[in-house]
C-alpha positions as CSV (number, residue, x, y, z in Angstrom):
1,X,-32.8,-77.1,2.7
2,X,-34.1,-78.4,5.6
3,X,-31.2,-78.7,8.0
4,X,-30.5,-75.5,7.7
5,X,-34.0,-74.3,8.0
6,X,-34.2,-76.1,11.3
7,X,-31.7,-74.1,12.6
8,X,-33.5,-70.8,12.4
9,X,-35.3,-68.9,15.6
10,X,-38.5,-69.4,13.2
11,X,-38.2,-73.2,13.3
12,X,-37.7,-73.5,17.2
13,X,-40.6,-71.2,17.3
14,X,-42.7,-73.1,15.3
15,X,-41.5,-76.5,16.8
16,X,-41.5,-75.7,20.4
17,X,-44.7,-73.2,20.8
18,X,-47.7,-75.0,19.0
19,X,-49.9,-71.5,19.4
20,X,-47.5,-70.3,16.7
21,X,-48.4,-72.5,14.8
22,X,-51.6,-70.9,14.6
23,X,-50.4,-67.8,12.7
24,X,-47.9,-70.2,10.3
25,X,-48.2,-69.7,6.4
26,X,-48.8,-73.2,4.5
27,X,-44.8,-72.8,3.2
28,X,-44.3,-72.5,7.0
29,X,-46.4,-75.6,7.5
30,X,-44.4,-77.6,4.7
31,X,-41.2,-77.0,5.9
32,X,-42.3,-77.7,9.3
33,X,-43.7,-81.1,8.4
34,X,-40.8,-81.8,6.0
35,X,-38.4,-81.0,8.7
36,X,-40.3,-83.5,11.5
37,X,-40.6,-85.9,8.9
38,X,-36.6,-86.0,8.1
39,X,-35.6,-86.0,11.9
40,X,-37.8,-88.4,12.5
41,X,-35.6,-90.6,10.0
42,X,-32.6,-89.9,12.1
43,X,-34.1,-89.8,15.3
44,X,-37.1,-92.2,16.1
45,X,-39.8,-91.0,18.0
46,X,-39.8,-86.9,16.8
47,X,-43.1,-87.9,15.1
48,X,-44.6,-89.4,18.7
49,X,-43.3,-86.6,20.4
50,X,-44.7,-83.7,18.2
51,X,-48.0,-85.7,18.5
52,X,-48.2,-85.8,22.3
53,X,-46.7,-82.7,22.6
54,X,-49.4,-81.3,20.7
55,X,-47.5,-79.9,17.7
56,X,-49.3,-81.9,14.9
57,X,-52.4,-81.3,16.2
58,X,-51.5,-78.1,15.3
59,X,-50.5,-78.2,12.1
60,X,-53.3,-80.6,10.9
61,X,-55.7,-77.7,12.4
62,X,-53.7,-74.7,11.2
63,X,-54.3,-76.6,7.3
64,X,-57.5,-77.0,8.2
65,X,-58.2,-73.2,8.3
66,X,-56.2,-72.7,5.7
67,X,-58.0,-74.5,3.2
């Protein structure tokens, strides 16, 4: 449940700081990229901004390690 997810204090952590997403879980990664991916849908440009912003960066480095 995405919408709800993106309500929590873990979401705006994980959205707004992308040195948390250093420490993020691969569920934590998924529901981060599904959440991005669905506002994106509703609001154009999220995916631009998370990109500049340095979020998905990020999260494609954070999976990276992962692996």
């Amino acid at each position: 449940d995405w919408p709800e997810w993106s309500k929590t204090e873990e979401f705006k952590e994980l959205f707004s700081n992308p040195q948390a997403v250093a420490k993020a879980t691969a569920l934590q990664l998924a529901q981060l990229l599904t959440a991005l991916i669905r506002k994106d849908r509703f609001c154009s440009g999220t995916m631009a901004c998370a990109c500049q912003d340095g979020l998905l960066p990020a999260i494609t480095q954070r999976a990276g390690m992962l692996l």
